[in-house]
N, C-alpha and C positions, 0 to 999 in steps of 0.2 A: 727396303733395300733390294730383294728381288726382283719389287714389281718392275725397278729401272731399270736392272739389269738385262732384263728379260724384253726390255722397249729400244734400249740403244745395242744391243749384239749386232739386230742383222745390219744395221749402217755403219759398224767400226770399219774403217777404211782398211785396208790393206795394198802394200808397194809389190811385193815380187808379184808377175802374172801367173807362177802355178800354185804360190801361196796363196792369190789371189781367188781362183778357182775351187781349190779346195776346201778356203773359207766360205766361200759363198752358198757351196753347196750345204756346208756345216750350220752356213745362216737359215738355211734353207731347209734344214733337215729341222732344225730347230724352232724353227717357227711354225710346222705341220705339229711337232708334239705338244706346241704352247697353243696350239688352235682348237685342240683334241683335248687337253688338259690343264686347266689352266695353273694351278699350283703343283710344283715338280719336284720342289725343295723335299731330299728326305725320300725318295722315291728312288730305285733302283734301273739304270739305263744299263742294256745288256747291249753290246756294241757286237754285230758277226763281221770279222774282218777288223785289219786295224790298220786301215793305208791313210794317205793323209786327210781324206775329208773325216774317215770316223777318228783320228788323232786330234781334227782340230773341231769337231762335235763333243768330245770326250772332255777337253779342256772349256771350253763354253758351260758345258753341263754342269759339269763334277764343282770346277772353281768360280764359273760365275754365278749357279742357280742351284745352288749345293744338293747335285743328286752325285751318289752313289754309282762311279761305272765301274762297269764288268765287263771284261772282251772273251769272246773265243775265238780264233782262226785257227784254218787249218795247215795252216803254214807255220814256221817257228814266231813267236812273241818276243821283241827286246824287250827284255827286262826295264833298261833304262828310258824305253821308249813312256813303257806303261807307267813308272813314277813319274815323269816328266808333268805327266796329263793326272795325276793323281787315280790312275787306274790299279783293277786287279786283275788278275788273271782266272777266267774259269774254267773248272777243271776239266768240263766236258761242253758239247755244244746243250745236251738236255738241262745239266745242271743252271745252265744260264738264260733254258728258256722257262725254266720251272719258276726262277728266284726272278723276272726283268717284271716290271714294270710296263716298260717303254725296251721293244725293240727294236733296233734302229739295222740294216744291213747296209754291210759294206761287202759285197763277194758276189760275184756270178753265179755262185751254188744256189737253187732255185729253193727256199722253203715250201715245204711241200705239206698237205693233212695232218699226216705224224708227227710235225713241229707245231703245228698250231697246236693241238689236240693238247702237247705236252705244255704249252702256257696257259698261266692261270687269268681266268674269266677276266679279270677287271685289264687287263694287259690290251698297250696298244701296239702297232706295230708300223713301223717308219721305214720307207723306202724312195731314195733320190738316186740310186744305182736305175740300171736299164729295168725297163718293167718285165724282162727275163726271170727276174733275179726273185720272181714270187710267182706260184702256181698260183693263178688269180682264179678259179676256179675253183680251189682249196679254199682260198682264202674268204670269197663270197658265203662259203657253206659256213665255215666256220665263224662269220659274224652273222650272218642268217641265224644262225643257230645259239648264240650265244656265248661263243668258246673266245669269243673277244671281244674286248668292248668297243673296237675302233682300228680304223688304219689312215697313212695318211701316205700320198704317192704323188711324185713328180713326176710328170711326164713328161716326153720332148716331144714338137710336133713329130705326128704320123707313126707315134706308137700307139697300137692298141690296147686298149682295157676293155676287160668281158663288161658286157652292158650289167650282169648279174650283180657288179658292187653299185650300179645307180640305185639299185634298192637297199644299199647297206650303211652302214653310219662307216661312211667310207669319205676322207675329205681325196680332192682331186686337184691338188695345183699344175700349172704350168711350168718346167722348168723352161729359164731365159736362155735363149737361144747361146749366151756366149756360154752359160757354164755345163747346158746339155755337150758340147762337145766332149767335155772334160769328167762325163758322169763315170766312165770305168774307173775310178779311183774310190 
C-alpha cells in the first residue's frame, strides 16, 4: 500500500496556482526523502517552519506514508493547523532535531554545526527552501564526517552549492523553474 502511495503523490494534480505550488514543492520535498530512504513508514519527519509547502509535506507524509511529524517554528503554531495534517508540536527546535528522522526545512533561519551535531547519525535532512536556508559548509562536515547519513536539496538555476557536498551522499535535484519562484514558503 505504501509502495503506491509513495509512486502516485508527486503526479496528484492540483486546481488553485499557490496550492498548486506549495504542493509541488511538497512533491518535491518528498521525493529527495523517498530517494535517500526508501521505507518511511514509522519513521519520524521533524518539519522547521510550518507555511504551506511543510503543511502540505506534513499531510503526504504522516497520512499517506504513515510517518510520524513533528513541527517546530519560531513563530506561533495553529493548533488546528497541526491536527488538520495529523501533526505534533515540538517543544523545542533541539528536541525535534534529536527525535527527526528525516529533516525537512521550511524557514530562512540558516541550520548551522550545532544543529547538525544535535541529530542523530542515521537522520537525513531535506531542503526545497532557498539554499540560504543551510550552512552548506556545516552541513558537508557534518556528512563528511558522519553526523548524517544524507541530504537532499533543490536548487533553482544560479544558486550555489559548496563543491565540498560533490563528495558527500548528498542527493542534488533541480527545482522547476515554475515552483523555484514560489520556494519562500
Amino acid at each position: 500500500m505504501n509502495a503506491v502511495a509513495q509512486l502516485t503523490y508527486p503526479i496528484t494534480p492540483v486546481r488553485r496556482p499557490k496550492a498548486a505550488a506549495a504542493d509541488g514543492l511538497a512533491a518535491l520535498a518528498l521525493s529527495l526523502i523517498q530517494s535517500l530512504r526508501r521505507d518511511v513508514a514509522g519513521q519520524t519527519l521533524g518539519l522547521v517552519g510550518f507555511g504551506p509547502v511543510a503543511q502540505a509535506l506534513a499531510k503526504r507524509a504522516g497520512q499517506g506514508l504513515g510517518m510520524q511529524v513533528v513541527v517546530f517554528s519560531h513563530g506561533p503554531l495553529d493548533q488546528a493547523a497541526l491536527d488538520a495534517v495529523g501533526a505534533e508540536r515540538a517543544a523545542d527546535l533541539p528536541t525535534l532535531l534529536r527525535g527527526a528522522d528525516v529533516v525537512s526545512l521550511h524557514t530562512i533561519d540558516p541550520m548551522k554545526g550545532a544543529e547538525f551535531d544535535a541529530m542523530p547519525d542515521h537522520a537525513l535532512l531535506v531542503n526545497v527552501g532557498a539554499s540560504r536556508g543551510v550552512d552548506q559548509q556545516a552541513l558537508a562536515h557534518a556528512l563528511m564526517f558522519g553526523c548524517l547519513a544524507g541530504a537532499g536539496l533543490a536548487v533553482a538555476a544560479g544558486e550555489r552549492i559548496d563543491p565540498l557536498l560533490a563528495q558527500c551522499d548528498t542527493l542534488v535535484t533541480a527545482c522547476p523553474p515554475d515552483l523555484a519562484r514560489n520556494k519562500a514558503s
